[in-house]
mmCIF file of the N, C-alpha and C atoms, coordinates in Angstrom:
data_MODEL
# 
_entry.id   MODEL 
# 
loop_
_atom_site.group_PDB 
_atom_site.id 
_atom_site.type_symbol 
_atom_site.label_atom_id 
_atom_site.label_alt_id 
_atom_site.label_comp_id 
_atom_site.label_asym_id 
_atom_site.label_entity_id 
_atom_site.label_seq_id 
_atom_site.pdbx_PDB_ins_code 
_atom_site.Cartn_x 
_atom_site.Cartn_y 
_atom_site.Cartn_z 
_atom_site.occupancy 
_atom_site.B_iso_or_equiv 
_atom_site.pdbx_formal_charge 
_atom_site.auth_seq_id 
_atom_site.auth_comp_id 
_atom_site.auth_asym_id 
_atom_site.auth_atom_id 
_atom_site.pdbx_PDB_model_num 
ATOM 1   N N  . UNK A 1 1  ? -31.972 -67.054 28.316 1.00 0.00 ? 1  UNK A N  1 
ATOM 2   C CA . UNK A 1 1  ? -30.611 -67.440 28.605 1.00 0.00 ? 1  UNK A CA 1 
ATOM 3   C C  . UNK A 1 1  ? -29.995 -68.217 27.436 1.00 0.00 ? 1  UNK A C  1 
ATOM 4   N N  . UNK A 1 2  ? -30.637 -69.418 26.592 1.00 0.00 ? 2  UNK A N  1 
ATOM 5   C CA . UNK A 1 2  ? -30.231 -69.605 25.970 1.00 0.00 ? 2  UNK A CA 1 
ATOM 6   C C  . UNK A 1 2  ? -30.196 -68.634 24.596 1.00 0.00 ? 2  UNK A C  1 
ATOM 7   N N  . UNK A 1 3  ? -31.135 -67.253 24.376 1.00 0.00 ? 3  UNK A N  1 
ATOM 8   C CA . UNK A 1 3  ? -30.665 -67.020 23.127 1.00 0.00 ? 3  UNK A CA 1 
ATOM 9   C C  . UNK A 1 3  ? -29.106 -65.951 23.277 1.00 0.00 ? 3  UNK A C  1 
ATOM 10  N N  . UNK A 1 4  ? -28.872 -65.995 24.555 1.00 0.00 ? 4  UNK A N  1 
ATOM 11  C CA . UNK A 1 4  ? -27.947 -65.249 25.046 1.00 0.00 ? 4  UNK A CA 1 
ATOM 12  C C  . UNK A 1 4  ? -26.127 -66.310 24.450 1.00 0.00 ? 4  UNK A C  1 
ATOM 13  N N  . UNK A 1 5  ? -26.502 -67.662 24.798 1.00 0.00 ? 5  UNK A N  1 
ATOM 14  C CA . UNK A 1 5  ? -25.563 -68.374 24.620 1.00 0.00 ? 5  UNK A CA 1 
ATOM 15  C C  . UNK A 1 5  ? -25.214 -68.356 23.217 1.00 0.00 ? 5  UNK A C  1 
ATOM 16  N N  . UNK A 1 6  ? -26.326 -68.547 22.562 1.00 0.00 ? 6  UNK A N  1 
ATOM 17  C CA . UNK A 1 6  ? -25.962 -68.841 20.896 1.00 0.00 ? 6  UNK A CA 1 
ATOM 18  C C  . UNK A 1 6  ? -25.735 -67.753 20.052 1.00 0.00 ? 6  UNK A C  1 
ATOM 19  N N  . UNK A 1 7  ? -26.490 -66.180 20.353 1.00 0.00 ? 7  UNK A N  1 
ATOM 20  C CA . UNK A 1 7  ? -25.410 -65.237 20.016 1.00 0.00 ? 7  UNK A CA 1 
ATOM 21  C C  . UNK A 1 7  ? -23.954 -65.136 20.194 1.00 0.00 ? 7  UNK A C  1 
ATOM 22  N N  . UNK A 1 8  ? -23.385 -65.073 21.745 1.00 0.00 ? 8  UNK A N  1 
ATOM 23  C CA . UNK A 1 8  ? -21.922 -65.124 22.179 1.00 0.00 ? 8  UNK A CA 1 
ATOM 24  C C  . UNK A 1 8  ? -21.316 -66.237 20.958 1.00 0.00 ? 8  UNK A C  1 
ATOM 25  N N  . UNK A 1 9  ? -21.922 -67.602 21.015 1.00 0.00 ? 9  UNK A N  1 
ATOM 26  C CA . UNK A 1 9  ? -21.528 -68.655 20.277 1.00 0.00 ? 9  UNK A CA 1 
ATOM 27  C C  . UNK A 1 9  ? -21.064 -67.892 18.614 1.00 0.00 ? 9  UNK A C  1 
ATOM 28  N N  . UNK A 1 10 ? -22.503 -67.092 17.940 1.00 0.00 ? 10 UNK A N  1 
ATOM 29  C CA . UNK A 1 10 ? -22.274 -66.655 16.654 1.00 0.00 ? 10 UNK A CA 1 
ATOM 30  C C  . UNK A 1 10 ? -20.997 -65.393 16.603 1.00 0.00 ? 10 UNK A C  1 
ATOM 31  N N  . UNK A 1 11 ? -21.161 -64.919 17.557 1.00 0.00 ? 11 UNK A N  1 
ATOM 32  C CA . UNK A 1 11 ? -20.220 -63.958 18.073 1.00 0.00 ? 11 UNK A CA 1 
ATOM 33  C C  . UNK A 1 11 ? -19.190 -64.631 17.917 1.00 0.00 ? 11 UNK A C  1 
ATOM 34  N N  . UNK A 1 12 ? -18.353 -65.145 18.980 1.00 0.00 ? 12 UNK A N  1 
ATOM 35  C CA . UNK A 1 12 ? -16.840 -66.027 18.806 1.00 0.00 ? 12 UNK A CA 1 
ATOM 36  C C  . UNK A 1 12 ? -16.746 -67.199 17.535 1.00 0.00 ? 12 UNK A C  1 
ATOM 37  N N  . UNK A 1 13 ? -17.621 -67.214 16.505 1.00 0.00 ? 13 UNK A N  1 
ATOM 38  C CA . UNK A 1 13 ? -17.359 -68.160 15.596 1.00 0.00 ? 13 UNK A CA 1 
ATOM 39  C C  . UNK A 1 13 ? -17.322 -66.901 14.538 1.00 0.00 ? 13 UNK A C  1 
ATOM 40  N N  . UNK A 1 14 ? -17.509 -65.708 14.428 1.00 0.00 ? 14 UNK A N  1 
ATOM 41  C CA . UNK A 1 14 ? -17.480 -64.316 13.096 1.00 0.00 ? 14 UNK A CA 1 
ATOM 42  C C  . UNK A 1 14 ? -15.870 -63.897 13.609 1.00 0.00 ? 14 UNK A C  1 
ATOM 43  N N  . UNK A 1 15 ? -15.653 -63.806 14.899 1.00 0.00 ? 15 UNK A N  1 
ATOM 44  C CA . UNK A 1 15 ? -14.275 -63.155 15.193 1.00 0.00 ? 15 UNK A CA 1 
ATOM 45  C C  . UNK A 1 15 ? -13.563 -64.101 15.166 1.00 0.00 ? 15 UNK A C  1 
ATOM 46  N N  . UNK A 1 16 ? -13.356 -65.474 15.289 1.00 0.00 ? 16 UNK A N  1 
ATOM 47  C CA . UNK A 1 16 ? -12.770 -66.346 14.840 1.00 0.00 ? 16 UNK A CA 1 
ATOM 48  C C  . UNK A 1 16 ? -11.811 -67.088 13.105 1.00 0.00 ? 16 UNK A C  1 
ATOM 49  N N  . UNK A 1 17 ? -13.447 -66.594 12.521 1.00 0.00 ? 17 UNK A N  1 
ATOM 50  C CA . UNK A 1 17 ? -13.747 -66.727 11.225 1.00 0.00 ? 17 UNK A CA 1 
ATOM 51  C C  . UNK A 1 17 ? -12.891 -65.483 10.571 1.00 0.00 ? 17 UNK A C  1 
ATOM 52  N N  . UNK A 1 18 ? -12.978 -63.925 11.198 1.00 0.00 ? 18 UNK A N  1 
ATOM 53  C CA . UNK A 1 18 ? -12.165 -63.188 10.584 1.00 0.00 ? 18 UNK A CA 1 
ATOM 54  C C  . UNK A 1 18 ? -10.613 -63.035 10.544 1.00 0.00 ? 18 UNK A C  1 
ATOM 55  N N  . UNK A 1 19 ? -10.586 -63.465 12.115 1.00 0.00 ? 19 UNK A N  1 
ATOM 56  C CA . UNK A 1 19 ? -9.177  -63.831 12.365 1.00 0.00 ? 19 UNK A CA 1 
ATOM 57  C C  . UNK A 1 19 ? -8.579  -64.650 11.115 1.00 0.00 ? 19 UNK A C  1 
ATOM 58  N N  . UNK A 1 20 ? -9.081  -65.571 11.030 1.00 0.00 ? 20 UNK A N  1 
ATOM 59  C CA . UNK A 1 20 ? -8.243  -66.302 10.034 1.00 0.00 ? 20 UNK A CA 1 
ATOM 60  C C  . UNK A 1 20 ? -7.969  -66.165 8.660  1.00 0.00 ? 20 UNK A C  1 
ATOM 61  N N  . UNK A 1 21 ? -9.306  -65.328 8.170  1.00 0.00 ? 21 UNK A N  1 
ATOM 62  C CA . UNK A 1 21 ? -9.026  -64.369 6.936  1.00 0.00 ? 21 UNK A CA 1 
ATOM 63  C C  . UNK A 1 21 ? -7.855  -63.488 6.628  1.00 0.00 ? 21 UNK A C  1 
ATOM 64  N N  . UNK A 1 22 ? -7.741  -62.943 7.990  1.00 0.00 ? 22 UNK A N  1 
ATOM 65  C CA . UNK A 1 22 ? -6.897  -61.828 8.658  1.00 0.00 ? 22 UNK A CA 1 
ATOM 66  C C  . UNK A 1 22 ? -5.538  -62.842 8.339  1.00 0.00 ? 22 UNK A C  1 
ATOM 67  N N  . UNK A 1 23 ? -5.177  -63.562 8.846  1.00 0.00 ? 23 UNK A N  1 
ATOM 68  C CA . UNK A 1 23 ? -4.008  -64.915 9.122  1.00 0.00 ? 23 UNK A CA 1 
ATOM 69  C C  . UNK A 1 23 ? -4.095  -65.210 7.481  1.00 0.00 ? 23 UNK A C  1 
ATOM 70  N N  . UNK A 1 24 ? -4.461  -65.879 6.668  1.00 0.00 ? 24 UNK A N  1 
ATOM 71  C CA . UNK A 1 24 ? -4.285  -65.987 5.879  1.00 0.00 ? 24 UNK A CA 1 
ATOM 72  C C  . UNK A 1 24 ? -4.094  -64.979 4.609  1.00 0.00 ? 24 UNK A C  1 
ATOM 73  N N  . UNK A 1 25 ? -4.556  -64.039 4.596  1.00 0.00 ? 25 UNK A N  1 
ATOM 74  C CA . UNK A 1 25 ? -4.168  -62.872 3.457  1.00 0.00 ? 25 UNK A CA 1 
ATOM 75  C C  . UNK A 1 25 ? -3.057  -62.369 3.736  1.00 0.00 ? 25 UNK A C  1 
ATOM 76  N N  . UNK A 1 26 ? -2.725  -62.059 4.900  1.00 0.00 ? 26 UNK A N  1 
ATOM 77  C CA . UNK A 1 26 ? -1.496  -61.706 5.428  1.00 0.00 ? 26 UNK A CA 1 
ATOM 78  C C  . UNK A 1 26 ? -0.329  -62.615 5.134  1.00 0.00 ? 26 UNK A C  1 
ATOM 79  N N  . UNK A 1 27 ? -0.243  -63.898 5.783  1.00 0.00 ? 27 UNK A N  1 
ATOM 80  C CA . UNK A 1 27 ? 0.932   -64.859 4.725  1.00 0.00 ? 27 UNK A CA 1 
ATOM 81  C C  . UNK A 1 27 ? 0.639   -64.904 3.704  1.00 0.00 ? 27 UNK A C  1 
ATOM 82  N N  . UNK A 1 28 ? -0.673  -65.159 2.802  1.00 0.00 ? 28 UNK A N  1 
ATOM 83  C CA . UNK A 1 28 ? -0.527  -65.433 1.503  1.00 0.00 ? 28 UNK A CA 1 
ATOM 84  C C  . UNK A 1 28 ? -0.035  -63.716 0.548  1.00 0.00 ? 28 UNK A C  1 
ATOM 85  N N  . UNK A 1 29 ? 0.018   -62.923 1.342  1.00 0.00 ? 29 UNK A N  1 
ATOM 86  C CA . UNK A 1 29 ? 0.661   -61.422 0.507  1.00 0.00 ? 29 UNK A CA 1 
ATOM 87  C C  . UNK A 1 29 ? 2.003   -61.751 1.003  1.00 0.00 ? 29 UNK A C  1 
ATOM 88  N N  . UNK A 1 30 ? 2.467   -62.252 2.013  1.00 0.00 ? 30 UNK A N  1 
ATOM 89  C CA . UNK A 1 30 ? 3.915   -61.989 2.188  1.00 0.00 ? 30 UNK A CA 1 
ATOM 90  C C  . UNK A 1 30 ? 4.466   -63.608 1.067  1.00 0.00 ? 30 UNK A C  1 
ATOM 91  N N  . UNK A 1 31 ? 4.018   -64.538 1.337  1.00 0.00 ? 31 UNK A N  1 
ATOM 92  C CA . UNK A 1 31 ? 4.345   -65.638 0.150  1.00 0.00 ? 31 UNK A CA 1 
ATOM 93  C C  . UNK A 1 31 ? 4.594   -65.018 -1.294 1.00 0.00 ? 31 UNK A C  1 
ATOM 94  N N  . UNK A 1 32 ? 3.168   -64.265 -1.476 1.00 0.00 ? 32 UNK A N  1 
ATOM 95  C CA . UNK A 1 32 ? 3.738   -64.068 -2.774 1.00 0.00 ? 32 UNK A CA 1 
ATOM 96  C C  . UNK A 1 32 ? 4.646   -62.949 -3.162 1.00 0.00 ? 32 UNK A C  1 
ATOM 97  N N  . UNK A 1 33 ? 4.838   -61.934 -2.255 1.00 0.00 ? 33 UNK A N  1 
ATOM 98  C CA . UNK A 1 33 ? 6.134   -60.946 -2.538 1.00 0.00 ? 33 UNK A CA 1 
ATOM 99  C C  . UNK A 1 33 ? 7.141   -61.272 -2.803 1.00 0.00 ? 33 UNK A C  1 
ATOM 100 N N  . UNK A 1 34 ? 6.937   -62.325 -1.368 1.00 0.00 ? 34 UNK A N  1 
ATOM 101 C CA . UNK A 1 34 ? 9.100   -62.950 -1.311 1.00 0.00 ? 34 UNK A CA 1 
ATOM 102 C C  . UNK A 1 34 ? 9.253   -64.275 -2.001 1.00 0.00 ? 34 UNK A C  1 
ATOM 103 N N  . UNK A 1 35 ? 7.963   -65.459 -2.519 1.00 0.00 ? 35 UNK A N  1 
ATOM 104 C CA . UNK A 1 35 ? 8.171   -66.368 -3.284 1.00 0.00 ? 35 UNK A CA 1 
ATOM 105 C C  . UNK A 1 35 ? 8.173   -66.469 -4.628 1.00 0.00 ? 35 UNK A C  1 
ATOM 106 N N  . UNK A 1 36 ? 6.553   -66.142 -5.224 1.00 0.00 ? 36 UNK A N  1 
ATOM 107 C CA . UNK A 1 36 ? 6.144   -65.565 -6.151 1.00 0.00 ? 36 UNK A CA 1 
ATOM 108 C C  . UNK A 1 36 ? 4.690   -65.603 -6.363 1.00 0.00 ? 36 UNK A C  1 
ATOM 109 N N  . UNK A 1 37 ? 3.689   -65.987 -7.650 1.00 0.00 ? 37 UNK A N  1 
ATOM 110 C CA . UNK A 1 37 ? 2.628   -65.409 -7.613 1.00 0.00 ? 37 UNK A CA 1 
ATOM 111 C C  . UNK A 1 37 ? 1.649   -66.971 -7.307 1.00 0.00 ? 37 UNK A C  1 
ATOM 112 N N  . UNK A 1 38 ? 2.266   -67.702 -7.484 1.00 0.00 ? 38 UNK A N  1 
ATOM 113 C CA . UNK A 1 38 ? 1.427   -69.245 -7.190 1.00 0.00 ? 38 UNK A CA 1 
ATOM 114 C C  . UNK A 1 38 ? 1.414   -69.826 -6.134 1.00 0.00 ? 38 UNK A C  1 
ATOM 115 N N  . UNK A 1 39 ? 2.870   -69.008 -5.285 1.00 0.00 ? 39 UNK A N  1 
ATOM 116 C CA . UNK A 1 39 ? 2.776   -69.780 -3.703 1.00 0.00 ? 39 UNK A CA 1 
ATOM 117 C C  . UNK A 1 39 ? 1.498   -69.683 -2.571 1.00 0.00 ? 39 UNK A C  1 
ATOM 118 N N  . UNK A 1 40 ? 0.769   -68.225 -2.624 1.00 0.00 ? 40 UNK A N  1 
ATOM 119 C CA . UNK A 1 40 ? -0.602  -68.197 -2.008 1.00 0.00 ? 40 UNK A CA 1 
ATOM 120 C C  . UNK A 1 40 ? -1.231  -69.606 -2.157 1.00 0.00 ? 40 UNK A C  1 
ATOM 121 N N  . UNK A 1 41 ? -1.361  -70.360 -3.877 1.00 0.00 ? 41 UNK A N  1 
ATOM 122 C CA . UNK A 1 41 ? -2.265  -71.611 -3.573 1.00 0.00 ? 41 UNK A CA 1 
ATOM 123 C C  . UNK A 1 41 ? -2.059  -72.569 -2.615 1.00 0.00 ? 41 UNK A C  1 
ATOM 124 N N  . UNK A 1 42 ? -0.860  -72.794 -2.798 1.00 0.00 ? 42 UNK A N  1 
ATOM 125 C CA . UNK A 1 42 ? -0.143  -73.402 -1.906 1.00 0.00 ? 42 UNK A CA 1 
ATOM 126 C C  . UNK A 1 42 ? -0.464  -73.534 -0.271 1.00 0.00 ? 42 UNK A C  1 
ATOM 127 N N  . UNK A 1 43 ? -0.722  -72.133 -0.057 1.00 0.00 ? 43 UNK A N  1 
ATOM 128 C CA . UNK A 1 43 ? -0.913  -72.467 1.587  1.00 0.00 ? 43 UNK A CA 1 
ATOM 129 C C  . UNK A 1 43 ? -2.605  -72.714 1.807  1.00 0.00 ? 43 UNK A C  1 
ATOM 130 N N  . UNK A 1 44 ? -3.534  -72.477 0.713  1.00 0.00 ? 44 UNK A N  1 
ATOM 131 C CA . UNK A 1 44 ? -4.532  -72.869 0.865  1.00 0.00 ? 44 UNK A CA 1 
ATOM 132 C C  . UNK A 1 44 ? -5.146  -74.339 0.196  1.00 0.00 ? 44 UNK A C  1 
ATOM 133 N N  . UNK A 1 45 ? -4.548  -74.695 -0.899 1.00 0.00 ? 45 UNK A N  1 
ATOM 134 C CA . UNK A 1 45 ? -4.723  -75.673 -1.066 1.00 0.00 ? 45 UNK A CA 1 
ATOM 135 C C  . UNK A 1 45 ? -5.118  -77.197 -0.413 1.00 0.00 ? 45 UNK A C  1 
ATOM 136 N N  . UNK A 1 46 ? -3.634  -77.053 0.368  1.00 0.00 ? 46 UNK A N  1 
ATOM 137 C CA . UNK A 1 46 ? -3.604  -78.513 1.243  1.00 0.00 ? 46 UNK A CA 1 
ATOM 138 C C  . UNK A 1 46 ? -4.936  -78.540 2.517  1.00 0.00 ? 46 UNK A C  1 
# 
């Protein structure tokens, strides 16, 4: 039972983890189309 928990656990922390890859490449391509080529640092920086 528990190795059941800590898969699900590794599970929702990879789809989590991609999500936000996903979230971030996505604004940082639209930043730099419509801002220019340095604004991507910007949203990762801070």
């Amino acid at each position: 039972m528990l190795i059941a928990g800590i898969g699900y656990l590794l599970g929702l922390a990879g789809i989590c983890a991609s999500l936000g890859i996903l979230f971030t490449t996505s604004v940082g391509g639209w930043l730099s189309a419509s801002v220019g080529k340095g604004a991507p640092f910007c949203l990762i920086a801070p």
